[in-house]
N, C-alpha and C positions, 0 to 999 in steps of 0.2 A: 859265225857260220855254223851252219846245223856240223853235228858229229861226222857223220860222210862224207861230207866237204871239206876238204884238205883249204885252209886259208888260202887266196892266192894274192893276198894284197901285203906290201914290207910291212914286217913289224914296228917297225919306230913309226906307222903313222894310227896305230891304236894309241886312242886318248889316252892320257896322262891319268895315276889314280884320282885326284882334284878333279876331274871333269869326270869322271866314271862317279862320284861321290855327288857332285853338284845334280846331275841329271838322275841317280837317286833320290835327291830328297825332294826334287821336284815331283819325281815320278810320287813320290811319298803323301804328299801334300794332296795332291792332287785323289788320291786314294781317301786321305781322310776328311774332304770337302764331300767328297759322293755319300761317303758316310753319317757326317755329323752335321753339313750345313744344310738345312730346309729349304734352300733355293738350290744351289746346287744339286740335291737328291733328286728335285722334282725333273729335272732338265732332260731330252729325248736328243737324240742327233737334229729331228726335225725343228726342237724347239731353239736350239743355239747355230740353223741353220746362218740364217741371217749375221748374228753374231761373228760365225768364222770369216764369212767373205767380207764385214767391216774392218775386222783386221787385216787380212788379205789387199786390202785396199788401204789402211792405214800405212801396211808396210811400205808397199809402192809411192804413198805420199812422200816419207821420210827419206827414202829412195830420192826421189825430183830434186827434193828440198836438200840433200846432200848434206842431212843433218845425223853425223853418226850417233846422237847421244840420243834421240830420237827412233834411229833403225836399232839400236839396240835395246831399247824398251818392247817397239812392236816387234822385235822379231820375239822376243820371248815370250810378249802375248800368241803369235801364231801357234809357238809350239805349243802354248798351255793348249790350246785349241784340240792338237794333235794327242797332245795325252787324253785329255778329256774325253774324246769321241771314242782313244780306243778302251778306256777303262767303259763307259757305258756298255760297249759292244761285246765286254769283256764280261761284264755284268750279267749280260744276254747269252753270254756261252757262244757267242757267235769265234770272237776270232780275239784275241791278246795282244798285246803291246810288242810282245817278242814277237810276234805272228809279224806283224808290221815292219819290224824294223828287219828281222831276216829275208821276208817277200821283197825287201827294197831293195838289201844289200844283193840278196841275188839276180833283180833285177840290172841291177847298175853292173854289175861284173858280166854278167850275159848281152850288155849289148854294148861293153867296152873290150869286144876282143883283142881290139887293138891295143890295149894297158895290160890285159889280164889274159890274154892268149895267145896263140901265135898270128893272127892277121896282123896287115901294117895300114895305117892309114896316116897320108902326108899328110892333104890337107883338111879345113876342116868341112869341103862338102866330101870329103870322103868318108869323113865321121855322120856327117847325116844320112848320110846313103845306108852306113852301117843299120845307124838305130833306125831306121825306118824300116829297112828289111827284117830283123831281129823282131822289130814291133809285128809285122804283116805275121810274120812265122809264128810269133806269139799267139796272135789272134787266131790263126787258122788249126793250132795242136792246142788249143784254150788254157796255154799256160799262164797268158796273162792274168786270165779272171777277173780281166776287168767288169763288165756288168753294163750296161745303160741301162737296167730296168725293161728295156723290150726283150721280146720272145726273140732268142735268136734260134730257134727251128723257122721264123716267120719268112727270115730273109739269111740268104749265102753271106758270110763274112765278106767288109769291105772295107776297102781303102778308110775311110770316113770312120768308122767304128769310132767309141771311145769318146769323140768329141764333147764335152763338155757342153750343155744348152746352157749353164749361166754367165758364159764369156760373155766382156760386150763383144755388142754386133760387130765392130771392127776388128775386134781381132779373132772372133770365130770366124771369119770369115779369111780373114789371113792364114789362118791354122787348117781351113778345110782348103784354100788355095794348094797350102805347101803338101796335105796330103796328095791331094789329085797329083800334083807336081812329080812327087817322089815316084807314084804310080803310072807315069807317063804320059799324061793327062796335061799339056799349056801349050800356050801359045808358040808360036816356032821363034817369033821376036820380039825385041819391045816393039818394033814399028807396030805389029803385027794388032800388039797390046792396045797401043792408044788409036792407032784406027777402031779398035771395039769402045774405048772411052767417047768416042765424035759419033760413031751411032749411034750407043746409046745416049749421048745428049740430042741426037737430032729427035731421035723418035719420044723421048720424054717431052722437047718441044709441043710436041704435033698433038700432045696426049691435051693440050689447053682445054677447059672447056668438058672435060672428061669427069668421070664420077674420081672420087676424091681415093676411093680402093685404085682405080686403076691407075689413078698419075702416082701412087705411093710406089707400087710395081713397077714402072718405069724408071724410078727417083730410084730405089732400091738396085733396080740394073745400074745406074749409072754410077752410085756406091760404090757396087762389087769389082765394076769393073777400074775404076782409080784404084779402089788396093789392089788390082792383079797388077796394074801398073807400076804402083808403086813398091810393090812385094819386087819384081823384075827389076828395078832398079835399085834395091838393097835398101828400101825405106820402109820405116814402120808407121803406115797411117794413123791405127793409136797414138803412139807418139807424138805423130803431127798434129792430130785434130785436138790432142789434150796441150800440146804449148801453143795453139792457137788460140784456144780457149782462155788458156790462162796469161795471156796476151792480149784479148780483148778485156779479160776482166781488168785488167792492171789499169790497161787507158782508160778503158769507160767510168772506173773510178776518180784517175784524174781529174775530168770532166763535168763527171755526175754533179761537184755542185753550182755548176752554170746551168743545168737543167730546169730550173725555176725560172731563168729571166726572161723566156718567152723568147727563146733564140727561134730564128729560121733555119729551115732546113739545111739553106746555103751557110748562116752559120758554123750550125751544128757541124758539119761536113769541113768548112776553114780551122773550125775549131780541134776534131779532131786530126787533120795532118798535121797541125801546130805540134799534136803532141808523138804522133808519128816521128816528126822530124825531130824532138828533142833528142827521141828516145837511138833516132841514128839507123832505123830501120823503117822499111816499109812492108 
């Protein structure tokens, strides 16, 4: 914590010296890569863009796969990530590693008054209630500093801010859901919800025959509105379309090498609930 901020977290939950030592020499390391190695010298935020969100996504692999010895490889690729971008940045006189890690801590303690101040919150949508007002306050006295790169003289601070353009589209779309939400912004019910899911599949219907921009717009409505639905029922469409995914690939592998014998459609079709039904699920 900076000097005028009196700690407000117990002391037995500061690292042990072993972990203060370990995350030194990493920090260490990583200083004399910028230094001494020719690829890593040459490297820009912009150029290991890509890079950070492969790990980001590796991590989440390992995560599914509920492979700890795996999430603990990629979780320490991510953080290398995180030293990396701030030593470049740090390079540039922009902002330091300390910079980062006290913006965080003070962030975290600022929108957990409930831990670290006197509010109380029972549940946990009392706690998002919290951070989402904290966040709103943030944006509007710019102590977050967060940034999207646009002009914000152009437009009023707003619910939305912040959002992230390289989320996939399903769960930006979850995430700009739950802003609105917080903001008082949804449906009154779920009935309310899936009556907009049956519109918009009626009028994407109708769109047949339509220029291929416009039925995507309709297709796109009919998206957004499953995950408001499915948000309102405590479900993660991410989640769902990525184990359906990986549910189709598993059987269509089964399968795949009877795809050479010149099966019929009807077939193919007997074929795969064959393997639907081994598997015990439909």
């Amino acid at each position: 914590m900076p000097d005028d901020d009196a700690p407000v977290y117990e002391d037995s939950f500061r690292p042990s010296e072993p972990l203060a030592e370990a995350f030194a020499d990493l920090v260490a390391v990583v200083r004399q890569l910028r230094r001494d190695c020719p690829w890593d010298r040459e490297q820009t935020h912009a150029s290991t863009r890509h890079l950070t969100l492969e790990e980001a996504y590796e991590v989440a692999a390992a995560i599914d796969a509920e492979d700890a010895e795996a999430l603990e490889g990629e979780l320490g690729d991510l953080l290398l990530h995180g030293l990396f971008h701030s030593r470049i940045a740090e390079e540039a006189g922009r902002f330091t590693l300390e910079d980062v890690l006290r913006r965080e801590t003070r962030k975290l303690i600022r929108r957990h008054p409930h831990v670290f101040g006197d509010e109380t919150a029972e549940t946990t949508d009392d706690v998002k209630q919290t951070w989402e007002a904290t966040k709103r306050a943030e944006r509007e006295s710019g102590e977050d500093g967060g940034g999207s790169g646009e002009d914000d003289s152009a437009a009023p601070p707003s619910a939305l801010d912040g959002m992230p353009e390289a989320l996939p589209a399903l769960l930006r779309a979850e995430r700009t859901q739950q802003k609105a939400a917080a903001a008082g912004f949804d449906f009154s019910s779920d009935a309310a919800s899936w009556e907009q899911v049956e519109e918009e599949l009626r009028e994407f219907r109708q769109t047949e025959g339509a220029s291929q921009e416009a039925r995507e717009d309709e297709l796109g409505d009919v998206l957004f509105a499953l995950v408001t639905y499915a948000r309102r029922e405590g479900l993660v469409a991410e989640n769902a379309l990525r184990g359906t995914v990986e549910k189709f690939a598993r059987r269509f592998r089964r399968i795949e090498p009877r795809l050479d014998d010149g099966l019929s459609s009807e077939a193919m079709k007997r074929l795969w609930e064959d393997v639907e039904e081994e598997e015990g699920t439909v």
